[in-house]
C-alpha positions as CSV (number, residue, x, y, z in Angstrom):
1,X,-9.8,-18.2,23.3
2,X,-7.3,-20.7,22.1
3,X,-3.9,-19.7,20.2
4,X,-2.5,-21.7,17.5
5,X,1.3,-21.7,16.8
6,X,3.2,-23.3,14.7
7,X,6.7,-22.8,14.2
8,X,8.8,-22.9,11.4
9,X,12.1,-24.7,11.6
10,X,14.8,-22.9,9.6
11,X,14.5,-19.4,11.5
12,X,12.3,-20.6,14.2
13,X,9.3,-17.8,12.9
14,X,6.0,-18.7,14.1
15,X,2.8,-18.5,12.7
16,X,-0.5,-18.1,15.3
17,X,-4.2,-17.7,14.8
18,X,-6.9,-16.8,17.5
19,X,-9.8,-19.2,17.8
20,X,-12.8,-19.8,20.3
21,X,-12.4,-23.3,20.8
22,X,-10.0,-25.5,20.7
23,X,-11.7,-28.3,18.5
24,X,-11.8,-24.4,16.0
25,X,-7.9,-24.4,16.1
26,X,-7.1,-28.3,15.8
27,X,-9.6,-27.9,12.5
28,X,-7.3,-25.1,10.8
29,X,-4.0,-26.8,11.9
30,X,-5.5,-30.1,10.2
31,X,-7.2,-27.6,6.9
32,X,-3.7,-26.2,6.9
33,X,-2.1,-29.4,6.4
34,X,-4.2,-30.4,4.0
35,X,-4.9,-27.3,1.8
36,X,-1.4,-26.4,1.4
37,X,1.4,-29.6,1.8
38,X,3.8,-28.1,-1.0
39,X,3.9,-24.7,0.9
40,X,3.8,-26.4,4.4
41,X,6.6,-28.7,3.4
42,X,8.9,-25.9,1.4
43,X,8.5,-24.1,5.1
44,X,9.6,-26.5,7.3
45,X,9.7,-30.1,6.0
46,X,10.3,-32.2,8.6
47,X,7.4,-30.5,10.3
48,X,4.2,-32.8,10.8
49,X,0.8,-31.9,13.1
50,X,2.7,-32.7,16.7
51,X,4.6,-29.1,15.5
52,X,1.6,-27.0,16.0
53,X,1.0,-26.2,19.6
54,X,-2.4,-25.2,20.7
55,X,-1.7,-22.6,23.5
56,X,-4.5,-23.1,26.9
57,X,-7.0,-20.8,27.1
58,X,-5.9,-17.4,27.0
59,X,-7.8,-15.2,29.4
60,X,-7.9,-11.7,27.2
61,X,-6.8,-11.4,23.5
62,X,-5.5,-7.8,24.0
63,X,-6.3,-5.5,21.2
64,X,-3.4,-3.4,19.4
65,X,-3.1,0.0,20.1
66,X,-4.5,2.6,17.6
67,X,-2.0,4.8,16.3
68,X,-2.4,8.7,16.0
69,X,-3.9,8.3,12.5
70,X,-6.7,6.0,13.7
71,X,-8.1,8.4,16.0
72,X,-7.7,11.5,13.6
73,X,-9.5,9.0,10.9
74,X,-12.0,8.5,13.4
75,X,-12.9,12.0,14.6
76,X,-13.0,13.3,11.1
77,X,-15.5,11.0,10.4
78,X,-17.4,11.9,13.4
79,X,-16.6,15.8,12.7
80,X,-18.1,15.1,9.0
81,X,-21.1,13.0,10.1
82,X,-21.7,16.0,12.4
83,X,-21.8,18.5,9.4
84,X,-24.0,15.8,6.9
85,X,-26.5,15.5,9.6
86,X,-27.0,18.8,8.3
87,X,-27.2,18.8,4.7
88,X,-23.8,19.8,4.0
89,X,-21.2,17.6,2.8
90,X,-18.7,17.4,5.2
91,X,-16.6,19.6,7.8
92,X,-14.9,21.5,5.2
93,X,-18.5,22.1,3.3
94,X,-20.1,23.6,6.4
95,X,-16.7,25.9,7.5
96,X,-17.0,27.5,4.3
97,X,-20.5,29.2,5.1
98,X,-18.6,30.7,8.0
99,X,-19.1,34.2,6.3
100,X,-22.4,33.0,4.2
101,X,-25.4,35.9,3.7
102,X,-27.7,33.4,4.7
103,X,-28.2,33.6,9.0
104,X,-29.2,30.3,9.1
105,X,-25.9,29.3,7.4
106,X,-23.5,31.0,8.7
107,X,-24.8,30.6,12.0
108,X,-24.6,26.9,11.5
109,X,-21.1,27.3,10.1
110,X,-20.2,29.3,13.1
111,X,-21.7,26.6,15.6
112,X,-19.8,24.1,13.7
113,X,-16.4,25.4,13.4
114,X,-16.5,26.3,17.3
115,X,-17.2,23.0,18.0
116,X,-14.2,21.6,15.8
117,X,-11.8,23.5,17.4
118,X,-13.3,22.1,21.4
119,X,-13.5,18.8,19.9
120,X,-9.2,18.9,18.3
121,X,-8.1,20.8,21.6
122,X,-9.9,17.8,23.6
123,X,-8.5,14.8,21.3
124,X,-5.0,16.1,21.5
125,X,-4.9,16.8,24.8
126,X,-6.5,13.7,26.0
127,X,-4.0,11.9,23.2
128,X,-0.6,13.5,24.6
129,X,-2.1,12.2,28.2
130,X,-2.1,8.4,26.9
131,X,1.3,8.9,24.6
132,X,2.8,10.2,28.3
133,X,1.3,7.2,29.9
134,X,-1.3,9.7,32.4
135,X,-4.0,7.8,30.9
136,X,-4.6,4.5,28.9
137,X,-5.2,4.8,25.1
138,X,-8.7,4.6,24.6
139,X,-10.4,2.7,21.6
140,X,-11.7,4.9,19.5
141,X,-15.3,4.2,19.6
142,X,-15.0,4.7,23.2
143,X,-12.6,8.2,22.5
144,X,-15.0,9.3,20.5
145,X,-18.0,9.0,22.3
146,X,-16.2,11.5,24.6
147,X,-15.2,13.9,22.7
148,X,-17.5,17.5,23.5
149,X,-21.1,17.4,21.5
150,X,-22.1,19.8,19.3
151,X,-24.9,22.5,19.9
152,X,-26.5,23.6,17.0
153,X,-28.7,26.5,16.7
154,X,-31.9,26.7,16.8
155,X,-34.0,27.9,14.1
């Protein structure tokens, strides 16, 4: 991976793009240039090409860090997946058979909401480890994939 940066004179920002190859970031510097000399030159215009600096081969772009949100996003999705997989349409659909006359219903319901709770205690308790730095933050899809599976009954 090669970084692009070019800075910008009056307040010494930078700008930066991530590209495979180097000949990839030495083609936007020179689109850049071309594409957009008013906006270029109202940004810094003494600047030419020889301001960009194409940074050596960086061993690991490192992904940002979800935030709490992300995660909850995620495993709601994965809690309403769960529940459509089923006919219903979502996590709050299937809860509400909880008391339903129909067995296979409400059992379902019960199942479900059972594992919704196993699956929040698990996410927030695995979530306060990372935010107190006694485990890495996980990316999601990986989180995910260990949060508790659900056992639904059989009919």
């Amino acid at each position: 991976m090669f970084v692009a940066i070019m800075a910008v004179e009056a307040n010494r920002a930078a700008k930066f793009a991530v590209f495979e190859t180097h000949a990839e970031a030495q083609a936007h510097i020179s689109a850049y240039l071309e594409r957009w000399p008013e906006a270029f030159a109202a940004e810094a215009p003494s600047l030419n090409n020889a301001d960009w600096w194409i940074v050596g081969q960086a061993v690991s772009v490192v992904p940002p860090v979800p935030h709490l949100a992300d995660y909850q996003a995620a495993i709601t999705a994965h809690l309403d997946a769960a529940a459509q997989s089923r006919r219903y349409d979502g996590s709050i659909s299937i809860a509400s058979y909880l008391g339903s006359t129909n067995p296979q219903w409400a059992e379902e319901a019960a199942a479900f909401v059972a594992w919704r709770d196993a699956v929040w205690v698990y996410a927030y308790a695995e979530l306060d480890k990372a935010m107190n730095g006694q485990r890495e933050a996980p990316p999601i899809a990986g989180f995910v994939s260990e949060l508790p599976v659900i056992i639904w009954p059989e009919f």
